[in-house]
N, C-alpha and C positions, 0 to 999 in steps of 0.2 A: 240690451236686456240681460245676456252671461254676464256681462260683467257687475250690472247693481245685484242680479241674484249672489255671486261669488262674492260680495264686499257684505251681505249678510249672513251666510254661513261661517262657521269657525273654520278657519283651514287650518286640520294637524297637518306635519310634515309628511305622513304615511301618505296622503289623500294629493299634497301636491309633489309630491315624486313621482305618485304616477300619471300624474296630468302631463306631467312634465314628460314624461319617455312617452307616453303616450303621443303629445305632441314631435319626438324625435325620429319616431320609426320605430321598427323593429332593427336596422340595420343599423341605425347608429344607435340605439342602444345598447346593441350588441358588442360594437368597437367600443363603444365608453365603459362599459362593464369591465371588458377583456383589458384594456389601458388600468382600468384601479385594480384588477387582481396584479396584474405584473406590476405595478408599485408598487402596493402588498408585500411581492413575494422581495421584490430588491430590498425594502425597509427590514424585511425580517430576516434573508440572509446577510447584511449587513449587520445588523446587530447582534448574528450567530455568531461571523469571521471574526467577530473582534477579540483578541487573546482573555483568558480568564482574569479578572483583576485590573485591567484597566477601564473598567466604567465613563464616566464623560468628565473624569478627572483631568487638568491641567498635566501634559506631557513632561517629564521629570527635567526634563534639560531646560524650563521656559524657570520652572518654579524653586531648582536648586540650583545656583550659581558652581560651575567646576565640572559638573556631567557631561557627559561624552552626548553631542549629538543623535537625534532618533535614528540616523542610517545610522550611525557605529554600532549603536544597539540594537539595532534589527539585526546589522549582520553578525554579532556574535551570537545568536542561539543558532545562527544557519552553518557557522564555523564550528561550534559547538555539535551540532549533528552531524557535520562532515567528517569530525574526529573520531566522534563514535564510531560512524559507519569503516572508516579503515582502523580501528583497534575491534571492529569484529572479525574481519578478514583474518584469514591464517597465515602464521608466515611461511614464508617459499622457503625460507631453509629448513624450514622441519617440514619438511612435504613426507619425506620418510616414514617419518612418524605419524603421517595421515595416512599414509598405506598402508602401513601396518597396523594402522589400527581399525581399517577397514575388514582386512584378514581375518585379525582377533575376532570382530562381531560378529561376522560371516563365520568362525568355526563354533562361537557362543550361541549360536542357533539354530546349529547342526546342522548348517550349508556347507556342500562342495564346493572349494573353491580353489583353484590350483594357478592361477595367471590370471594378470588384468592386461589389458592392453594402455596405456599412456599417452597423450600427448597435451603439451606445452604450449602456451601463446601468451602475449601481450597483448592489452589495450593500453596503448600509449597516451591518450584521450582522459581514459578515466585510470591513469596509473594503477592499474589491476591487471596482476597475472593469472592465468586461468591454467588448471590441470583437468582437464577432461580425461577420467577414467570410465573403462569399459570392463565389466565384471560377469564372466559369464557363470554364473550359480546354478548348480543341481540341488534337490531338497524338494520338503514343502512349501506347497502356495502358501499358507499361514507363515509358515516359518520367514519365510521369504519376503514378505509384508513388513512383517516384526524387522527385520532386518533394516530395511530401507528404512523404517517410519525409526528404530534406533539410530542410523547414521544421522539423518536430518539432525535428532535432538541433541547428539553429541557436538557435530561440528555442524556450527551454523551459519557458517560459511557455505556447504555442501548444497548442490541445487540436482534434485531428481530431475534429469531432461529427459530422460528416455526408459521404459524398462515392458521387455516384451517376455511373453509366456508360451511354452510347448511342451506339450502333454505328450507324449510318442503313443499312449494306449489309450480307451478310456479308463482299463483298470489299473492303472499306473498311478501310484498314491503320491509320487515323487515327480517334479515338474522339472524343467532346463529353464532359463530366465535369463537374458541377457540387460544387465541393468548398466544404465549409463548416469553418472554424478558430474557434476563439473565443481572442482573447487575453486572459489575464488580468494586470491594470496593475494599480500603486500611485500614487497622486493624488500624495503627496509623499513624501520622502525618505525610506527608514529611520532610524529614531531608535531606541536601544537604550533597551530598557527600563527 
């Protein structure tokens, strides 16, 4: 008898989906809901990852005879950003002139600063030399801020690892600051790949 009564009423689909989970459970319901979101969510970051401009257009190498293969051209933007990233790097012979110019902004912002301490290393790995300097500055906390947040914008190579504050009084308007930069250098020239 359900079934001659359901072959005379209209069935919309709102009406049989939920006969249908109704018939499922609530527990698999639940698994088949959570299964179509996560397809969902693959479908639409798949079609986020994909580079700007190429659409579901035929891959250039299929449709232009003489083109360099899709790996050749995937790995030049990634060659392409590896160049970048070591012509941002400063060079290790003018390191001098990164200390001194850390001096200069440090006296342009009326910090003391009389000695840094130095040291040298290698990452053999990722061909990057490192100068970890240590800068012990008296001045103000603003001034002192300004300072650091000037180094970063200058050399951007420069990486704030460390910078600690002491106050000797509370009414001491002038703070001590031990700031630590690490520069990251390239030994010799960029050469394109």
């Amino acid at each position: 008898m359900g079934r001659a009564l359901m072959a005379r009423l209209p069935a919309s689909p709102w009406l049989i989906t939920r006969v249908a989970l109704a018939r499922l459970g609530a527990a698999r319901a639940t698994v088949l809901a959570l299964l179509a979101c996560t397809l969902l969510t693959l479908v639409t970051l798949t079609a986020l990852m994909r580079p700007l401009g190429q659409g579901d257009a035929a891959p250039a190498h299929l449709s232009t005879p003489g083109k360099q293969p899709a790996a050749a051209t995937a790995a030049a933007p990634a060659d392409a950003r590896l160049l970048a990233f070591f012509e941002t790097l400063g060079n290790r012979r003018q390191n001098d002139l990164h200390v001194k110019l850390l001096f200069d902004l440090a006296r342009q912002n009326g910090l003391t600063l009389k000695q840094g301490e130095y040291q040298y290393g290698y990452d053999a790995a990722a061909r990057v030399a490192t100068c970890q300097i240590v800068l012990p500055l008296k001045g103000r906390y603003d001034a002192i801020w300004h300072f650091v947040l000037e180094v970063l914008k200058t050399l951007p190579f420069a990486a704030l690892q460390d910078i600690n504050f002491k106050r000797d009084a509370i009414g001491d308007e002038a703070v001590t600051a031990q700031v630590r930069f690490t520069l990251y250098l390239r030994d010799a020239p960029v050469r394109t790949p």
